[in-house]
Each structure stands twice: as structure tokens, then as C-alpha cells.
C-alpha positions in Angstrom: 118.5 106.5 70.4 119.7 103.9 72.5 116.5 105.1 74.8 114.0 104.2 72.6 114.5 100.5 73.1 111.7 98.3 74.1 112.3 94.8 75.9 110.1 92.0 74.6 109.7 90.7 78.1 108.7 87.0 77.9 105.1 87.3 77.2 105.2 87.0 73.7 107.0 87.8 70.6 106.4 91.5 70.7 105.2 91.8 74.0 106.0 95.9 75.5 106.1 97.0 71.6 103.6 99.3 71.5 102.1 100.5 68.2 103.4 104.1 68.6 106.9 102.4 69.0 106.1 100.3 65.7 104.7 103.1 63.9 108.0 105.2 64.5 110.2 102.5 64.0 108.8 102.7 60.4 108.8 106.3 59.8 112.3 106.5 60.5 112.7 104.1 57.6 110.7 105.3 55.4 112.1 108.9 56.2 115.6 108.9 57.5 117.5 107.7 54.3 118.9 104.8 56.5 118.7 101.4 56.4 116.4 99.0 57.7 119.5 97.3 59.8 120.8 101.0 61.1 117.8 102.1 62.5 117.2 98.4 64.1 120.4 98.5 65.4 119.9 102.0 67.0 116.5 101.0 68.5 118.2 97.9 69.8 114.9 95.7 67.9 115.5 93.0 64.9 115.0 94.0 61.5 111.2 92.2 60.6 
């Protein structure tokens, strides 16, 4: 899922991030039965 990474840029803490990105980022953990740290990891994002 290496593809699904999103570069913060330099404009900001979560600059390029969109909310679609965000909102699936959470689904998968809420969903996925991994952790928090897997799935940020495998989206290449930290884990707040």
C-alpha cells in the first residue's frame, strides 16, 4: 500500500493530506484488525 503515501511537502504539517486520504487512513483502523502503527507504517504517515 506503499502507493497510498502522501508527502507533507513543506507547506505545513499536513499539507497534500487530503481528507479522503485521512478518512481512509482511519477506516482501515477501525476496520482492518491492525494496529494503529501497521497501517501507519504501510501508508508511510506517523501514527497521530
Amino acid at each position: 500500500m506503499k502507493d497510498a503515501k502522501k508527502t507533507l511537502g513543506g507547506r505545513g504539517r499536513h499539507a497534500g493530506v487530503t481528507p479522503e486520504f485521512r478518512a481512509e487512513a482511519v477506516r482501515l483502523v477501525e476496520t482492518s484488525g491492525r494496529s494503529v502503527a501497521a497501517i501507519a507504517e504501510d501508508l508511510g504517515i506517523g501514527k497521530s
